[in-house]
C-alpha positions in Angstrom: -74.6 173.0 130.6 -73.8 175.5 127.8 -76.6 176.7 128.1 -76.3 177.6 131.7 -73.0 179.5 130.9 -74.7 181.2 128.4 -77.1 182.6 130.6 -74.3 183.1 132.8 -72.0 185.3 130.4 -75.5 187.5 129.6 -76.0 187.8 133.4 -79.8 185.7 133.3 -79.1 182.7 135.2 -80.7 180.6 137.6 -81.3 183.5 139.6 -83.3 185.4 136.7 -82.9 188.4 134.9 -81.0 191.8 136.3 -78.5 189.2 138.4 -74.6 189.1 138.2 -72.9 186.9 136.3 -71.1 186.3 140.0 -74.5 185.5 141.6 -74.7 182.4 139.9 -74.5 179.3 142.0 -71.4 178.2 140.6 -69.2 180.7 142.6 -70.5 179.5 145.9 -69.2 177.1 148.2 -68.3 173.7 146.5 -70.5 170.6 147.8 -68.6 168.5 149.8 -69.2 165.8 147.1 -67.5 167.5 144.4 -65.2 168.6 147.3 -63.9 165.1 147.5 -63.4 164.7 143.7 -61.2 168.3 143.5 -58.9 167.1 146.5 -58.1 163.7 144.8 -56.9 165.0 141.4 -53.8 167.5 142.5 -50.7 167.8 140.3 -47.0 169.1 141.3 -47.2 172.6 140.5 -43.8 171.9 139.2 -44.3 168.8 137.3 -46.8 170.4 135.5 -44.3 173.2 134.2 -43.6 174.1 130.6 -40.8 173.2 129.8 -39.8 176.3 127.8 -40.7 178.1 131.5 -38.7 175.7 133.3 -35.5 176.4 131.1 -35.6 179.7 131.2 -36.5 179.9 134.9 -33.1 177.5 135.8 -31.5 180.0 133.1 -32.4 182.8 134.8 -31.3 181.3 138.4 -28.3 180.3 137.5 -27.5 183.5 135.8 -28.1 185.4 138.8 -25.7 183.0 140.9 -22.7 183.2 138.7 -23.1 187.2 138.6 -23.5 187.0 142.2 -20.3 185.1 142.7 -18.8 188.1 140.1 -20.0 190.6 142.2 -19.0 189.3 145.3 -15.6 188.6 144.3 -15.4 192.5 143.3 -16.6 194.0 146.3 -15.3 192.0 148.9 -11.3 191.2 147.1 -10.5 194.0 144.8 -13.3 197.0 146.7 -12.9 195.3 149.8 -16.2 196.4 150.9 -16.5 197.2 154.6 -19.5 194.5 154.8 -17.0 192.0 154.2 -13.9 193.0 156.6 -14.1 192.7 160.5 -11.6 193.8 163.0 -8.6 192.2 163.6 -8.9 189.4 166.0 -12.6 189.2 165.1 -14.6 186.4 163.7 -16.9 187.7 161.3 -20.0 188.6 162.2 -22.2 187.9 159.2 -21.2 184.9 157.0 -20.8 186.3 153.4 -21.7 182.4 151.9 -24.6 182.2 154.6 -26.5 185.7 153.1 -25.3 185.1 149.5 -28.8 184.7 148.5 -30.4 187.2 150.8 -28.3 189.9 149.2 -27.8 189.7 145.4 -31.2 188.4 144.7 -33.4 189.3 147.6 -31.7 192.5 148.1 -32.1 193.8 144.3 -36.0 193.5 144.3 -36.3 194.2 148.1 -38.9 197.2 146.9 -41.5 194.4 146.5 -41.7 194.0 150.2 -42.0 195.9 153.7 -44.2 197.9 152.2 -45.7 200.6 155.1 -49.6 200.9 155.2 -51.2 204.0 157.4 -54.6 202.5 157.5 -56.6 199.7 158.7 -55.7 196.6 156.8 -59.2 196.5 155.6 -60.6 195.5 152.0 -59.1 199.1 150.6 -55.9 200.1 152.2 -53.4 203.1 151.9 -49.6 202.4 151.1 -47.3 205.1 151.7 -45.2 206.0 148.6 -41.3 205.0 149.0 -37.9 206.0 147.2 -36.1 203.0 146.8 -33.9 202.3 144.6 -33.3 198.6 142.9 -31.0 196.7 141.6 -28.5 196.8 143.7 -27.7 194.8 147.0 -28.6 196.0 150.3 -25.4 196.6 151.8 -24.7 199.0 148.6 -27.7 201.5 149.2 -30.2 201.2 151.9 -31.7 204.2 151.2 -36.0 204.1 152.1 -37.5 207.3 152.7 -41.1 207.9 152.8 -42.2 210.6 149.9 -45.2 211.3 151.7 -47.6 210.5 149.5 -50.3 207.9 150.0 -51.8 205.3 147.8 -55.0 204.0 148.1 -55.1 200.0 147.4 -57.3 196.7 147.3 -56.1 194.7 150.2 -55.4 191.1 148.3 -52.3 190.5 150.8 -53.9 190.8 154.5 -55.2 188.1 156.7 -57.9 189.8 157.3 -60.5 187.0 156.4 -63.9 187.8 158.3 -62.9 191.6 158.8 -62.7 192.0 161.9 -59.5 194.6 161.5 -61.7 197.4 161.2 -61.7 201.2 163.1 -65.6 201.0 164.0 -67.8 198.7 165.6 -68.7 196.6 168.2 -65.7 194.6 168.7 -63.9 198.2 168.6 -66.0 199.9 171.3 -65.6 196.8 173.4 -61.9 197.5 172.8 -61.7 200.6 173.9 -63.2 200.3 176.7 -61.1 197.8 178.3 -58.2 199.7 177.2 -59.4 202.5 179.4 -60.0 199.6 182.0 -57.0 197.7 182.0 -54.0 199.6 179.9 -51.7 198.6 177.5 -49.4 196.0 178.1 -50.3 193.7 181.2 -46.1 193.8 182.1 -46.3 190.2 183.6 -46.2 186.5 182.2 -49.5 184.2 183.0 -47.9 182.7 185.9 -47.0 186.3 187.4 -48.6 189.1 187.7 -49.9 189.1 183.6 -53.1 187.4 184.4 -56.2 189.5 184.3 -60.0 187.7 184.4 -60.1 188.7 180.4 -57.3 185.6 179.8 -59.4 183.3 181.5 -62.2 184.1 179.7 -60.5 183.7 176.6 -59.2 180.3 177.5 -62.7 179.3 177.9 -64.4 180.8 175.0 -61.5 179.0 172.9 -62.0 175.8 174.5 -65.9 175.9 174.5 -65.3 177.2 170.4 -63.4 174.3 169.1 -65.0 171.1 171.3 -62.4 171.0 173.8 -62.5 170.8 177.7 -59.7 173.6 178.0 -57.1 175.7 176.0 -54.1 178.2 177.2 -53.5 181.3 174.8 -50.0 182.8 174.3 -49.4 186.2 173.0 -47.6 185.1 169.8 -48.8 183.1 167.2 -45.2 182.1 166.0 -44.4 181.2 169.8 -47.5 179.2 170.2 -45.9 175.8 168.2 -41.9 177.1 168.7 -42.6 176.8 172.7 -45.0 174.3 173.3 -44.3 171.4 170.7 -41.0 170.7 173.3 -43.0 170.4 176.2 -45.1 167.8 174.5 -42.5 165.4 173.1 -39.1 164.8 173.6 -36.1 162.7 173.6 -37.1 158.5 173.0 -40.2 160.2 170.7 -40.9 160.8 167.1 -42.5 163.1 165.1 -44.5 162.9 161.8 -44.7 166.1 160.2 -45.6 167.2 156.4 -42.9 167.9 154.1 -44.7 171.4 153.8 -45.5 172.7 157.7 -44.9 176.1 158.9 -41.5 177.5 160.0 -42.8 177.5 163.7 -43.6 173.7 163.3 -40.3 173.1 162.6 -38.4 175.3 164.9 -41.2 173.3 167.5 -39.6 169.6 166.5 -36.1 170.8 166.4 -36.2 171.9 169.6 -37.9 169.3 171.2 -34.8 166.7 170.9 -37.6 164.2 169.3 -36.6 162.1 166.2 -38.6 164.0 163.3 -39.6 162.1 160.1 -41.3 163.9 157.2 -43.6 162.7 154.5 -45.0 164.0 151.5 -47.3 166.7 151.6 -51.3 166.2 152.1 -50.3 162.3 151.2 -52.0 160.1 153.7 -50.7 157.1 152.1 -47.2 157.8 152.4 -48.1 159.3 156.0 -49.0 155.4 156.7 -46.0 154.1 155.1 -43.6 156.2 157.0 -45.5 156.0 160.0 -45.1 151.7 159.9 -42.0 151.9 158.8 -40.8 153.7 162.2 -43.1 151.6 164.2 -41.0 148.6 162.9 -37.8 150.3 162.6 -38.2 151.4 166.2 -35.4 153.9 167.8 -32.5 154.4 166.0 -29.5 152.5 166.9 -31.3 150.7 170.3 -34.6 149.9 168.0 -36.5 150.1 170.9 -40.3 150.9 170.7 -41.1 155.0 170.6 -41.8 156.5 173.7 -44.4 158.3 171.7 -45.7 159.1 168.3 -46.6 162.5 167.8 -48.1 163.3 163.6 -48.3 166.9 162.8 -50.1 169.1 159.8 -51.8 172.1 159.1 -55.0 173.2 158.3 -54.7 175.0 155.5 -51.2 175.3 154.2 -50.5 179.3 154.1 -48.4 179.0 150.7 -50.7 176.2 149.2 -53.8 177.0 150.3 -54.7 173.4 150.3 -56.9 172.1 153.6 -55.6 168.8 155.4 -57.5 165.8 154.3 -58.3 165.4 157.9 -60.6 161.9 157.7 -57.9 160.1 156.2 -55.0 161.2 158.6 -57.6 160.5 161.7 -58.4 157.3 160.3 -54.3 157.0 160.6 -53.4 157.7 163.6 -56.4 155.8 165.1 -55.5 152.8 163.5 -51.4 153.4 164.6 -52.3 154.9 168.2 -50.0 157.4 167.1 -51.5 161.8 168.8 -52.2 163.9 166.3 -51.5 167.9 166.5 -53.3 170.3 163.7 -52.3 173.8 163.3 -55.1 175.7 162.4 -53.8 179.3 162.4 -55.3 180.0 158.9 -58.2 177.2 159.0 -59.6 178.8 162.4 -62.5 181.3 161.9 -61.7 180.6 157.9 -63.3 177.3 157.4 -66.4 175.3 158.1 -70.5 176.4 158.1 -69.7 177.6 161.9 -66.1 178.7 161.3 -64.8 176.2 163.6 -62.2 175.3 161.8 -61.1 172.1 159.9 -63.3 169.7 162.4 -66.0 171.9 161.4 -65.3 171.8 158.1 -64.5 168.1 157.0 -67.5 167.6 160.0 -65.5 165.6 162.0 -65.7 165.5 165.8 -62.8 167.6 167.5 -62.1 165.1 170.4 -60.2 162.6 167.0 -57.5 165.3 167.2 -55.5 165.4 170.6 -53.9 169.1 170.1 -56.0 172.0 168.1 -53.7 175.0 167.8 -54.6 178.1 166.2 -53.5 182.1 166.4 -55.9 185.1 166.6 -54.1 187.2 163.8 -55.7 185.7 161.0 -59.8 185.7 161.4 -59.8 187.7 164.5 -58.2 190.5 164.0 -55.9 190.7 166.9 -52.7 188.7 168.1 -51.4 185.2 169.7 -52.5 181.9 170.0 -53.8 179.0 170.9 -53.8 175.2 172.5 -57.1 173.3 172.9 -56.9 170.0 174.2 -57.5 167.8 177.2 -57.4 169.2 181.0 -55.0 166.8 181.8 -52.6 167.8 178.8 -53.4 172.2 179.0 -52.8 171.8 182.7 -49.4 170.2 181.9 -48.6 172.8 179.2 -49.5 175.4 181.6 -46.2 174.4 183.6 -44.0 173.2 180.7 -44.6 175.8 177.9 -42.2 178.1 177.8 -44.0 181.0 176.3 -46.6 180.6 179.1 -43.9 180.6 181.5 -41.3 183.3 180.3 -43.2 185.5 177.8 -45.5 188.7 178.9 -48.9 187.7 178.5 -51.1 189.1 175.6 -52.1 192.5 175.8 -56.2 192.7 177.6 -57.3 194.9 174.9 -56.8 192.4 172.3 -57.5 189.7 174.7 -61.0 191.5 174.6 -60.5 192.2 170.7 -60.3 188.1 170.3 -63.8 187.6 172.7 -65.9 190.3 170.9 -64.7 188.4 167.6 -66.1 185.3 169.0 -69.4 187.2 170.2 -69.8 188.1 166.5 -69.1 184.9 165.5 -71.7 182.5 167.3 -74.6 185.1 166.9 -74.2 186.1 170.6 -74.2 189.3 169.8 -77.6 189.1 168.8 -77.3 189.5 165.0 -76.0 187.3 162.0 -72.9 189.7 161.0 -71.3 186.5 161.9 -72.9 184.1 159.8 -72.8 187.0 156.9 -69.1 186.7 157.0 -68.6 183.4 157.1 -70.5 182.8 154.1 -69.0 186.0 152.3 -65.5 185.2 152.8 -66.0 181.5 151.5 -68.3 182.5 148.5 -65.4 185.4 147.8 -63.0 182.7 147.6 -64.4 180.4 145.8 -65.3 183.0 142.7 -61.9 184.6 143.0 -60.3 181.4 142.6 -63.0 180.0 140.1 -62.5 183.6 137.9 -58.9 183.6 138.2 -58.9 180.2 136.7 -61.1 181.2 133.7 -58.9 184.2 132.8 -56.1 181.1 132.2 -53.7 181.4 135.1 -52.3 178.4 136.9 -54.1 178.0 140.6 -53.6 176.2 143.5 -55.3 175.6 146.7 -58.4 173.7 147.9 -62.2 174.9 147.0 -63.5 176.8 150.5 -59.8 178.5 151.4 -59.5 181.8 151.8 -55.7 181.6 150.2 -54.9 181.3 146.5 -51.6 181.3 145.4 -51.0 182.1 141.6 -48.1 180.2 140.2 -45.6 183.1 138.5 -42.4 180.5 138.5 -39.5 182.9 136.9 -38.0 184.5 139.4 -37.9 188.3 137.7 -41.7 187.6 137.3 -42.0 188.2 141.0 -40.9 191.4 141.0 -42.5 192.8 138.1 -45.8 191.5 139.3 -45.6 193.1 142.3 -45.1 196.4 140.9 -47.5 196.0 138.2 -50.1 195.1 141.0 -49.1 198.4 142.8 -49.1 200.4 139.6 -52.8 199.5 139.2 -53.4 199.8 142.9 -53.7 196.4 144.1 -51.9 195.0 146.8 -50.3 191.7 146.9 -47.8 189.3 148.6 -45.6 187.5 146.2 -43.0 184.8 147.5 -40.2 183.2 146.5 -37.8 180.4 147.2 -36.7 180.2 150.4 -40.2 180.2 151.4 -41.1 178.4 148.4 -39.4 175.5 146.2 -36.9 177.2 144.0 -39.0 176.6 141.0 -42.3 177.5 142.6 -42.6 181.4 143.2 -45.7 182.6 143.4 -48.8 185.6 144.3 -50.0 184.6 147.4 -54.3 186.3 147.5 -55.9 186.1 150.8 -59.1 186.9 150.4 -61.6 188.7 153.0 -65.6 188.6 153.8 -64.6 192.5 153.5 -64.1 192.6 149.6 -67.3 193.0 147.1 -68.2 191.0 144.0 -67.6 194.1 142.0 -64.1 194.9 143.7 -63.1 191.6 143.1 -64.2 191.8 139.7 -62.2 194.8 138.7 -59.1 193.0 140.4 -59.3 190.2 138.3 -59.5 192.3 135.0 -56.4 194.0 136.1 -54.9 191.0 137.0 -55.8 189.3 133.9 -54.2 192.7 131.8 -50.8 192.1 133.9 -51.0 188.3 133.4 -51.3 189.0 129.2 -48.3 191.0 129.8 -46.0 189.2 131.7 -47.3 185.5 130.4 -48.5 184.6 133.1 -51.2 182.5 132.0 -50.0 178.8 131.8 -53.3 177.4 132.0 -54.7 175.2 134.8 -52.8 171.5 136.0 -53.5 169.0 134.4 -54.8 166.9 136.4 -57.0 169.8 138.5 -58.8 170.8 135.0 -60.1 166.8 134.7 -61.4 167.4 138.5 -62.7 170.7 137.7 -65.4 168.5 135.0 -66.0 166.6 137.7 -66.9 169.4 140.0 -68.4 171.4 137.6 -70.8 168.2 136.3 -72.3 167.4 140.0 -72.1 171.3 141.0 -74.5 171.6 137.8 -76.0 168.6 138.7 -77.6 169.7 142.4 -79.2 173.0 140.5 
């Protein structure tokens, strides 16, 4: 094995002389195999902290509150600030304690986000230069003008995994011409006068993609689970959903008037407990049986980048007669040898899951989503749904964008740009998260996703590694608590089938300079660096 990395590191490996160091075999898609031993050896991002990190991160949290609460005090008792009065009579408008967060910590390092972009949001993007200034809270200085200058970027923050948002092309032409054909905006909802003979297409080519007998599309992605999760369970039901789903999961089960249960994230086992634990518990107060049982994940978690361990959750609900509903917004078009999505990609057949959603923004380029299921249960949704009922149906032009995507795809295009990209955007992932690894930062995520979050922790990390990104012309997300746990911020990387081995390369140097200055490299989790032998030794072991 050292000898193998020794070859590596001169560039001579199994491939021969001349290759990359990149083009080695070890940055390619993981073997399922060794795929099974990295999902099984996970740590807590957060039990794995140093504690000198964790001290100072609570120090620096708590700092920030009590000079909050200092500030506050001044602007809205002794200033008395016009954000914090309301006319007499009035109840205010904007809670002061509800936004506390949102504007003395959010609000001071709000340059970080909201950036403006005046290109395609391609592997190389330009960011249009702001004058912002920081450190103080938004309701103090809003100014944001535009300098005019541009800045040309790496694109690590887009969804753009197989590339599809591009200006030129055949799923552009294709565009185009049904824009000429059919307009804009289609002015209508489904059931009105917003259905054109490119939706039904679309329903089709969804349905046929993913293995089911039929699918409805919406024209949000958000609105997809917020709308149709109600018309699927109700009051009498319960729902299973991990600790860690999306926001439109959970705005979904609230408003469906079900009984929601969570449990702990990619878990199966505690999945089973709290799933027989309500099956004997039964309804609250009446304890009679549930009307229905309804267990909900993700494919790939967008913050985590880890994938479902879908086997082991089928194998669950089969055995508990409980439905099961996976969101695949980010697995869809991302995962699998056919990009079919998390079926395709743990090889499982599609008809163990009862409800495959997904969105179009992601892989495809374009916008909405998604619900592939029975006949029975789409025609059902087609009359329950509220965003097929109420909202204006997806534009035809992206309608057409999503179908020329799938054309591209599944080789009916006549070529194998699809297969190209698939195998691109996974064999970019996997050496960007192997490389960023071996420069010493702390990674999380499964082998195969197209997301890898970069643990930064201390909150005044996140905004100076945004900047220092930007400075060297890289683009990134980075996130913090609320959409993380308050101890967890991190760099959120989605990678693309449009980036190169040496672009990625040169990122991860700069990276790697930013990480040495900000210490940001706390090594890999424990436990993940025992799996990583394990992967490493049977990776080596199939050469």
């Amino acid at each position: 094995m050292e000898k193998v990395l020794q070859d590596e590191a001169a560039g001579v490996g199994v491939g021969g002389a001349g290759k990359k160091p990149w083009d080695h075999p070890r940055y390619k898609s993981v073997p399922p195999p060794a795929r099974k031993v990295k999902e099984s050896l996970k740590m807590d991002a957060e039990e794995a902290m140093p504690w000198i990190t964790l001290l100072t991160t609570y120090f620096a949290f708590v700092t920030n509150i009590i000079l909050g609460h200092l500030r506050e005090f001044l602007h809205k008792v002794i200033l008395r600030h016009p954000t914090f009065r309301c006319e007499p009579g009035f109840a205010p408008l904007i809670f002061p304690k509800e936004y506390f967060y949102t504007r003395w910590m959010y609000g001071r390092i709000r340059d970080c986000w909201d950036r403006p972009i005046c290109s395609v949001p391609a592997g190389q993007i330009e960011v249009m230069e702001r004058e912002i200034r920081t450190g103080h809270p938004w309701f103090q200085d809003t100014t944001n003008t535009l300098t005019g200058r541009k800045m040309k970027a790496m694109n690590l923050g887009s969804y753009n995994y197989l590339g599809f948002a591009q200006r030129s092309g055949k799923c552009t032409d294709e565009v185009l011409e049904s824009l000429e054909r059919y307009g804009v905006g289609t002015t209508g909802t489904r059931t009105g006068a917003g259905n054109t003979d490119l939706h039904d297409q679309l329903d089709k080519t969804i349905a046929a993609f993913v293995g089911k007998e039929d699918a409805i599309t919406f024209s949000m992605g958000y609105a997809t689970n917020s709308t149709s999760i109600p018309g699927l369970i109700g009051k009498g039901g319960l729902i299973i959903s991990d600790q860690l789903n999306h926001a439109s999961i959970i705005m979904g089960c609230r408003s469906s008037g079900a009984k929601i249960k969570t449990f702990l994230h990619n878990d199966p086992q505690d999945l089973e407990k709290v799933l027989r634990q309500s099956i004997v518990e039964g309804q609250p107060r009446t304890h009679r049986p549930w009307k229905k049982i309804l267990i909900v994940v993700e494919g790939i978690y967008s913050m985590e980048g880890e994938i479902c361990p879908l086997p082991e959750i089928i194998a669950i609900k089969k055995k508990y007669k409980a439905y099961l509903y996976v969101d695949e917004a980010h697995s869809i078009g991302a995962l699998g040898n056919h990009a079919r999505g998390v079926c395709d990609y743990w090889d499982v057949d599609p008809s163990d899951v009862d409800i495959l959603m997904g969105t179009f923004t992601k892989s495809f380029g374009a916008v909405g989503g998604y619900i592939a299921s029975s006949r029975e249960v789409i025609s059902y949704l087609r009359q329950t749904s509220f965003g097929n009922l109420y909202s204006t149906s997806m534009s035809a032009p992206c309608a057409q964008m999503i179908i020329s995507a799938f054309d591209v795809i599944t080789g009916r295009d006549g070529t194998d740009d699809g297969a190209r990209r698939i195998a691109a955007l996974r064999d970019n992932s996997n050496y960007f998260r192997n490389r960023l690894r071996e420069e010493g930062f702390r990674i999380l995520g499964s082998p195969d996703s197209p997301i890898i979050p970069l643990l930064l922790y201390h909150p005044a990390k996140i905004a100076l590694f945004s900047r220092e990104c930007l400075k060297a012309q890289i683009a990134v997300v980075v996130v913090g608590f609320p959409a993380t746990t308050l101890l967890a911020s991190r760099a959120r990387f989605c990678l693309s089938s449009d980036h190169t081995r040496e672009s990625l390369e040169e990122a991860i140097q700069c990276i790697s300079r930013i990480g040495d200055k900000l210490m940001l490299k706390y090594g890999d989790l424990p436990d993940v660096k025992q799996g990583q032998k394990a992967v490493k030794a049977r990776t080596f072991g199939m050469l």
